[in-house]
C-alpha positions as CSV (number, residue, x, y, z in Angstrom):
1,X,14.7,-16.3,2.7
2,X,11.1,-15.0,2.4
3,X,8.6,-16.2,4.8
4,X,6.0,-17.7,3.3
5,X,3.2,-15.4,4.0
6,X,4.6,-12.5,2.6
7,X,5.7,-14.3,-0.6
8,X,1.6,-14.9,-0.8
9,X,1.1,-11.7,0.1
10,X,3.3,-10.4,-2.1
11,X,1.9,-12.6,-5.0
12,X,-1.3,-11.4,-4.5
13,X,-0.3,-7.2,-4.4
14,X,1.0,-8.0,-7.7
15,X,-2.3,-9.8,-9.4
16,X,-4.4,-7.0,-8.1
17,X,-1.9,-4.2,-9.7
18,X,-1.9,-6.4,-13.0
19,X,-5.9,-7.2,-12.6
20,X,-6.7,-3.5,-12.1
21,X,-4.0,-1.8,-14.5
22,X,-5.6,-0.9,-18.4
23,X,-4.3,-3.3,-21.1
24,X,-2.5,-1.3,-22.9
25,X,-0.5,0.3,-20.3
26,X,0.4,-2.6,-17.8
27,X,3.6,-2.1,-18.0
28,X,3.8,1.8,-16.7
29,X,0.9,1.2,-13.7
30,X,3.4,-1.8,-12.4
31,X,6.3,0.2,-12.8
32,X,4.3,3.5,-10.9
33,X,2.9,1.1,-8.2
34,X,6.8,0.1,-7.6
35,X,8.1,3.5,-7.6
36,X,5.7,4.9,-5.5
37,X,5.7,1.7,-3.2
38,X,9.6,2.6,-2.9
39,X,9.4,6.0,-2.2
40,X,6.7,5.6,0.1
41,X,8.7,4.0,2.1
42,X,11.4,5.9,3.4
43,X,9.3,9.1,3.2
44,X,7.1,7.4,5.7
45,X,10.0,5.7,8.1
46,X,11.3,9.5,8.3
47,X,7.7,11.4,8.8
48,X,7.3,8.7,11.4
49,X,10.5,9.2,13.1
50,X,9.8,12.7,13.4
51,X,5.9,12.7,14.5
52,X,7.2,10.1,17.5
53,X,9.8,12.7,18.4
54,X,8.0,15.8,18.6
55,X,4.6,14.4,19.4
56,X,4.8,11.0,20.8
57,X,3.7,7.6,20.5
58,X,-0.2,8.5,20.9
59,X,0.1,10.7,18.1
60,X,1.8,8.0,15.8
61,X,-1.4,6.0,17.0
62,X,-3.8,8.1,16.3
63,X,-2.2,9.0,12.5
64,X,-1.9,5.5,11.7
65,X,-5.4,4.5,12.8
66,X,-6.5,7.6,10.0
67,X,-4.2,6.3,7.4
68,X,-6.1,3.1,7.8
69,X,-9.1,4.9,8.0
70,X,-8.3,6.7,4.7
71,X,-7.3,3.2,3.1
72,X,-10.4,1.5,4.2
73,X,-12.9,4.5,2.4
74,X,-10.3,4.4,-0.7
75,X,-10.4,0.6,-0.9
76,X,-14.6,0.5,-1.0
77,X,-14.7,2.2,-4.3
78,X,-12.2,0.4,-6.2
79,X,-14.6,-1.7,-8.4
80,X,-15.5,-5.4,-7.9
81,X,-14.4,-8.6,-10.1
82,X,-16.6,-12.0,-10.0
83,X,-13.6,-13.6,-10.3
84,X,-12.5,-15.2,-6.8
85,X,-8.4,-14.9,-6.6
């Protein structure tokens, strides 16, 4: 069983994917947030594994505070909605 924060959370990935896919193609920018949600995910447990090996835990810091960084800038030009969720 789900706790119940990531069931909201997961309720609310999915309205912003459906909120910011185009009309006529909803179907196709669920499907490519999925897939790529699914292959991000062991791609990135792997790259990971590896960076701790070689370079260490400071280095796995450092790459995830960019990622973040990365996500941040990304996430300030998706375009604003009125709408509260």
């Amino acid at each position: 069983m789900q706790p119940k924060r990531l069931s909201w959370t997961s309720r609310r990935l999915a309205y912003l994917i459906v909120s910011y896919a185009k009309e006529d193609g909803v179907s196709l920018d669920v499907g490519f947030y999925y897939m790529s949600n699914a292959m991000g995910r062991p791609i990135g447990t792997v790259l990971s594994g590896w960076v701790y090996q070689v370079y260490g835990l400071e280095a796995c810091s450092w790459i995830s505070s960019a990622f973040v960084l990365l996500t941040a800038l990304i996430s300030i030009a998706l375009p604003r909605y009125a709408e509260a969720f």
